[in-house]
C-alpha positions, 0 to 999 in steps of 0.5 A, a space after each residue: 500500500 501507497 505510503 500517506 501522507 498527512 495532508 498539510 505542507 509541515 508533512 509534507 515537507 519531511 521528504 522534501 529530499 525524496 521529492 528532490 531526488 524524484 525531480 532530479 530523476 524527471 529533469 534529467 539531473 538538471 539540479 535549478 530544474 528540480 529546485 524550481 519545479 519542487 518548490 512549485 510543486 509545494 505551491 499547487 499542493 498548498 493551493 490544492 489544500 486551501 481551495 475550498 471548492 474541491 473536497 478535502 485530501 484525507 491523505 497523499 501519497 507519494 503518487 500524487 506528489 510525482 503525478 504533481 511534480 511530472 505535471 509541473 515539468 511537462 508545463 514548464 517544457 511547454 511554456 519554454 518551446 524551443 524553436 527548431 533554428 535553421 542553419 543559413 550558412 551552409 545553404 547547400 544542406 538545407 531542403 526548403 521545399 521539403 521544409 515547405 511541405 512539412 509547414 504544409 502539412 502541419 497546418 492541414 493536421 490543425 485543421 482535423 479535429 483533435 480526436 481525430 487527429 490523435 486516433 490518427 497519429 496514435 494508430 500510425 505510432 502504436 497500431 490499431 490493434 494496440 491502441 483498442 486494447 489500450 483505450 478500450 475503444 473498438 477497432 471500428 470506431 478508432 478506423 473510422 476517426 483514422 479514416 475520417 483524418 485521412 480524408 481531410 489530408 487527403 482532400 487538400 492534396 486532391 487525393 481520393 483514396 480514404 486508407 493507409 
């Protein structure tokens, strides 16, 4: 069974060199990382605890507080995007069409709806197979968002085929 925790930040803090050790894992050792992302991690949980809208923790759990501390670093990669840059100076290696089609071709994917998009980019990824067994979702109706994506891509390039 998940160790509790006392649901206040005094117990909390008593594995702050856990926690630190787990943000240090998450950042890949980045030790600034792990410090900022353990000290917002303790600001969510004071302000999950104070918020009077959602029901009182009874306890948490080690769980929880990774669950808090990964959610924390995918934020921050999220907000710190990093922008592929192109290199000009050696104009020989660089393929602008080819870089104009990808632009292309990632505006098209913003124009398919998300659920859509994803079933699509998660069965070329996974397979269909895989992904009904992990979403529990039936092959059929995962076939037919795919192919409904599909026909979107299909239908800006002037092709009339609806199947991978």
């Amino acid at each position: 069974m998940c160790q509790r925790i006392e649901p206040n930040i005094t117990e909390l803090s008593k594995n702050n060199s856990y926690f630190y050790r787990v943000a240090c894992k998450i950042t890949g050792g980045d030790e600034d990382m792990a410090n900022d992302i353990v000290q917002e991690m303790y600001i969510k949980i004071h302000d999950r605890l104070e918020n009077k809208k959602l029901p009182k923790l009874q306890y948490l759990t080690k769980s929880y507080v990774y669950l808090v501390l990964k959610s924390i670093f995918i934020d921050i990669k999220r907000q710190n995007k990093e922008i592929p840059t192109i290199d000009f100076t050696d104009e020989d290696n660089t393929d602008y069409e080819k870089l104009d089609q990808l632009n292309e071709l990632r505006e098209v994917l913003k124009t398919i709806p998300f659920l859509h998009r994803e079933v699509l980019l998660q069965t070329l990824e996974k397979g269909q197979r895989n992904l009904s067994k992990e979403t529990g979702v039936c092959r059929q109706r995962l076939r037919s968002y795919k192919n409904t994506a599909l026909e979107i891509i299909y239908n800006h390039y002037g092709k009339k085929e609806t199947s991978i």
